[in-house]
Structures are given as C-alpha cells and as structure tokens.
N, C-alpha and C positions, 0 to 999 in steps of 0.2 A: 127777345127770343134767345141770347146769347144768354141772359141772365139765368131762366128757366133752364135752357141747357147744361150749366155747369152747375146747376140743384139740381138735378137728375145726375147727373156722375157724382157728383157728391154725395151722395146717397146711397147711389150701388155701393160705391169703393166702403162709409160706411157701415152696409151692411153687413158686407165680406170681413170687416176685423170685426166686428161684433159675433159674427161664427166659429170665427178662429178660437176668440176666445173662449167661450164657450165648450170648444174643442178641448182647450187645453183646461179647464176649470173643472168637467166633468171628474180628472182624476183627483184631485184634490178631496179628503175625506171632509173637508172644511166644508163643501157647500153641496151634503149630501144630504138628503131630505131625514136620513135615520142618521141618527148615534155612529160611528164608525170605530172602533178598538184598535189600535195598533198591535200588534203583538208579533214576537218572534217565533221562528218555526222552531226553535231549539225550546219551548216553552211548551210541551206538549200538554200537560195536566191544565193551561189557560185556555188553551185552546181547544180542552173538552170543556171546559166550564164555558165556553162562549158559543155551544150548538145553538144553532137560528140565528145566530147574533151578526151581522156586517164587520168585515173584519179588514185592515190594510196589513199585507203582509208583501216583506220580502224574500226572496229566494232565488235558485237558478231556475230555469224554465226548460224543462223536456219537452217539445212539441215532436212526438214521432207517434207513431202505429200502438195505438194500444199504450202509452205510455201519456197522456199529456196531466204534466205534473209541475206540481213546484216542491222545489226540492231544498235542506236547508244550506249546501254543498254541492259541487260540480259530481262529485262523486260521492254521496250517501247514496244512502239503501230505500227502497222505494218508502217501504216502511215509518223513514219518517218523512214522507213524503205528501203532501196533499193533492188529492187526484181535482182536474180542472171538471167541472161540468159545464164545458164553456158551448157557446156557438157562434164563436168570434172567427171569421173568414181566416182562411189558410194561407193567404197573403199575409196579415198583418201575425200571425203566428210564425211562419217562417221567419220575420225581419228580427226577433224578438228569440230565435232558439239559440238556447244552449247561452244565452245572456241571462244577468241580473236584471228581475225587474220588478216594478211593486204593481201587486194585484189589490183590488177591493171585492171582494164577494161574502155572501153569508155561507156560516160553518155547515155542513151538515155531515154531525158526528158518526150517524147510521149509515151512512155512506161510504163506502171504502173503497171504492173505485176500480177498476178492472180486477177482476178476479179475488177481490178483497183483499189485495195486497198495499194499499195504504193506510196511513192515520185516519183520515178523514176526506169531503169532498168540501169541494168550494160550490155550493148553485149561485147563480142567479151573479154570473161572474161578469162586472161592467166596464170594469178599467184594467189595462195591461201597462203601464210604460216600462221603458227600460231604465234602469236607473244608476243615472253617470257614477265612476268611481273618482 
C-alpha cells in the first residue's frame, strides 16, 4: 500500500513539471508547428514581405485604452508601431506593460490597428514574455 502510494505522488508531482514546461516551451519559436521569422521592428519593408507569415518579434509593449501595441522604442510614434490583435487576459497584460517583451503572432499587413494609425497588426497573437535585459 505504501508502495502504490508514493507512485501516485510521483506521478502527480510528475505531471505538474511536465506542464510547466510546456508553459514555458510554448514561447519558444523552436517548437512551433509553423516556420517562425525573427525579425526587427526597425525592419519595416521585412515585415511587409512577411504578411500571413508567424513572426517573433521584440519591442516595448503599450497595453492601455485603444493603444495595445508593440512598439520598436519606449517612446516611438505609433506609426511604426504594431497594433496587438490579441485576447490575452488583462492580468497577464498589465504584468507585461510598458516592458520589453517578445511576442510570436502572424503579420497582418491590412491591418492597421485603431483608427489605422499603425504599421501593421499582429493576429492570432500566442506568446507574450518579457524579455530580461
């Protein structure tokens, strides 16, 4: 009985790092079922050539009212800015504002984001981290 008991805690605890990781693998563009491009927001003519395309990108993150963007600068112009199409909880966007962080989403160049005052839009937005300096 003691035996089978500590296979059954062993198992749970198991499963729990096995989620974690997972957790943290998701952002990684390495083990994403598509292609993923790296590219920079200072690279704006790549990043029309890459519309549809899955893209890991860094920047600073505006999460407010009508603004949620990544930005290539604390302080650039929205303009060259990528507007989020995201639906990622308000929680994990608050932790995450006004920080550097790398996003993975596909481009979408017809999109210009509130009031068509950005570059482009990110859809289908999966990964947010912040990303240590």
């Amino acid at each position: 009985m003691k035996i089978f008991s500590l296979i059954i805690i062993l198992g749970i605890f198991s499963c729990r790092a096995l989620e974690k990781e997972k957790e943290i693998d998701i952002c990684g563009s390495n083990n994403f079922y598509q292609r993923v491009e790296k590219v920079s927001l200072d690279d704006i003519d790549r990043i029309k050539k890459l519309d549809g395309k899955f893209v890991e990108v860094e920047g600073f993150l505006h999460a407010n009212f009508e603004d949620l963007a990544l930005y290539p600068s604390k302080h650039s112009h929205s303009l060259d800015a990528i507007w989020l199409n995201s639906k990622l909880p308000d929680s994990l966007l608050d932790k995450v504002n006004a920080k550097k962080v790398k996003i993975i989403g596909r481009v979408n160049i017809l999109d210009k984001g509130h009031l068509n005052g950005y570059l482009a839009a990110l859809d289908s937005t999966f990964c947010i981290k912040e990303v240590m300096h």
